[in-house]
C-alpha positions as CSV (number, residue, x, y, z in Angstrom):
1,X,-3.6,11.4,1.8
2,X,-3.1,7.8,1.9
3,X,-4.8,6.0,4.7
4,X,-4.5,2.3,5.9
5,X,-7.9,0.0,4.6
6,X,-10.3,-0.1,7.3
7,X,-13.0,-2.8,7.8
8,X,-16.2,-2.0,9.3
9,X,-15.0,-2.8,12.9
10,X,-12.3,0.0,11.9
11,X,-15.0,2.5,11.8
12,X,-15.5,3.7,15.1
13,X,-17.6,7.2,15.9
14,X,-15.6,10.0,15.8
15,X,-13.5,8.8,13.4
16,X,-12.8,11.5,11.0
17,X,-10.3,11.7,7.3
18,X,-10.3,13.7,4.5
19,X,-9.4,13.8,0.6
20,X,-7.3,15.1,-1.4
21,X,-8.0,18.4,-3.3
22,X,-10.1,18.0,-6.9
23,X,-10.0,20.6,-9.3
24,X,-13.9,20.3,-11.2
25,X,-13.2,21.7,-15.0
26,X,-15.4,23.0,-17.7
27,X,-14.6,19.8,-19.9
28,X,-15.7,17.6,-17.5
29,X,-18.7,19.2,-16.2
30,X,-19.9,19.6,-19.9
31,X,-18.9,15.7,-21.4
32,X,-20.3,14.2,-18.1
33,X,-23.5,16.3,-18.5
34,X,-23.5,15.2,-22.1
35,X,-23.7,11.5,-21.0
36,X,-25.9,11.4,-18.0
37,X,-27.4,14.5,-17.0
38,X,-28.4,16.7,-20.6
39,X,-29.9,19.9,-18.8
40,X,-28.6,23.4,-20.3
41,X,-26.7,24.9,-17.3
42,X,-24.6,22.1,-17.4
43,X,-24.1,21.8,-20.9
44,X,-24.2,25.1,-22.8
45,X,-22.0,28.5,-20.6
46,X,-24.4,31.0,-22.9
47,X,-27.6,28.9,-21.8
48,X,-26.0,28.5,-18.1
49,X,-25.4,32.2,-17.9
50,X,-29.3,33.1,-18.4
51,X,-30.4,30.2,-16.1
52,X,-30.8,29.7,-12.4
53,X,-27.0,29.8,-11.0
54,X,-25.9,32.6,-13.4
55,X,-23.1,30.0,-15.0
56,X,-22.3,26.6,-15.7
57,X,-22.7,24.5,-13.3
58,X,-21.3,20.7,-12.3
59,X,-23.9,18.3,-12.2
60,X,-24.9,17.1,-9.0
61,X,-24.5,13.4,-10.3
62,X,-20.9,14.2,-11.2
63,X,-20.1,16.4,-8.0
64,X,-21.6,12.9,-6.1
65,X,-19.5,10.4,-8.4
66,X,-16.2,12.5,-7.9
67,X,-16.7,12.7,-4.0
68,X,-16.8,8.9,-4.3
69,X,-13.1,9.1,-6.4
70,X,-11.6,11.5,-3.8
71,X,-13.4,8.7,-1.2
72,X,-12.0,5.9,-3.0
73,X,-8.7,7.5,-3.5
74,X,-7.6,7.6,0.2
75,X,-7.2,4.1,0.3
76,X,-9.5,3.5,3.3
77,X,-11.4,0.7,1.5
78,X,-8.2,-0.9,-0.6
79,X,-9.4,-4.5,-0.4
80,X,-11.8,-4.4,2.2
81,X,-15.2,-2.9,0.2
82,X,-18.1,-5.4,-0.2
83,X,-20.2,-2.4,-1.5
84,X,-22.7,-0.2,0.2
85,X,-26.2,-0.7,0.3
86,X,-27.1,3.4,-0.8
87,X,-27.4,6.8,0.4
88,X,-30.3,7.3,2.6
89,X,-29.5,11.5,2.8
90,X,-28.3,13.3,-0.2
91,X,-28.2,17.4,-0.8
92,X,-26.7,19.3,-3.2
93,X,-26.8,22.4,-1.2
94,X,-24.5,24.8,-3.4
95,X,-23.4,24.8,-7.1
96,X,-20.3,23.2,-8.3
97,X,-18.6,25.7,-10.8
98,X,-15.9,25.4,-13.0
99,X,-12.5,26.1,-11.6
100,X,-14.1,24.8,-8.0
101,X,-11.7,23.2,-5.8
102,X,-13.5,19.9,-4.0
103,X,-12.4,18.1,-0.7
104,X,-14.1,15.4,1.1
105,X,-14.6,15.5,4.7
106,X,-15.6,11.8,6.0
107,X,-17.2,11.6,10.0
108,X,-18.5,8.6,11.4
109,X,-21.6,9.9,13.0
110,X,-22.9,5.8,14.2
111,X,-22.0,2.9,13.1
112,X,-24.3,0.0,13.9
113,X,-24.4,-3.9,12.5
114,X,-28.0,-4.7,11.2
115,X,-29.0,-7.9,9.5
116,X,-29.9,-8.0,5.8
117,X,-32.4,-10.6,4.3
118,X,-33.3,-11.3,1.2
């Protein structure tokens, strides 16, 4: 879906879009783990099979960085971006499998203009 840039007046409460769907694959789960997160459920299916989800598993890292594609991807900050200052809230409360089908569900919950000083 293919939304018209917003700038941060844009953004009013209430406001809610959503992604298009990601399909998460074995290959990717295992050469992102391989680069940035090196833990054996992510890495190895036999390993992943005896650990704590019962398979391989997305890292949360990854599942995080393609929520921010699927983000990026509807357009909604083509041009207007100047960055974000973090995530003050982040949980990764189910595993990502192989063969998982992601969307990305966006709400304005408050949006408020604060001063920043260095």
């Amino acid at each position: 879906m293919k939304l018209k840039p917003k700038y941060f007046e844009d953004f009013e409460v209430g406001l809610i879009f959503e992604s298009d769907l990601t399909l998460i694959t074995k290959e990717e789960i295992i050469d992102f783990a391989s680069k940035y997160d090196p833990q054996s459920f992510h890495l190895d299916e036999e390993a992943a099979n005896n650990g704590p989800f019962g398979q391989l598993t997305s890292s949360g890292f990854m599942t995080l960085g393609k929520s921010f594609t699927q983000i990026f991807k509807t357009g909604v900050y083509d041009g207007t971006s100047m960055g974000a200052w973090g995530i003050d809230e982040l949980r990764w409360t189910k595993p990502v499998y192989p063969g998982d089908v992601l969307k990305t569900k966006i709400e304005v919950l408050e949006a408020k203009k604060i001063s920043k000083k260095s």
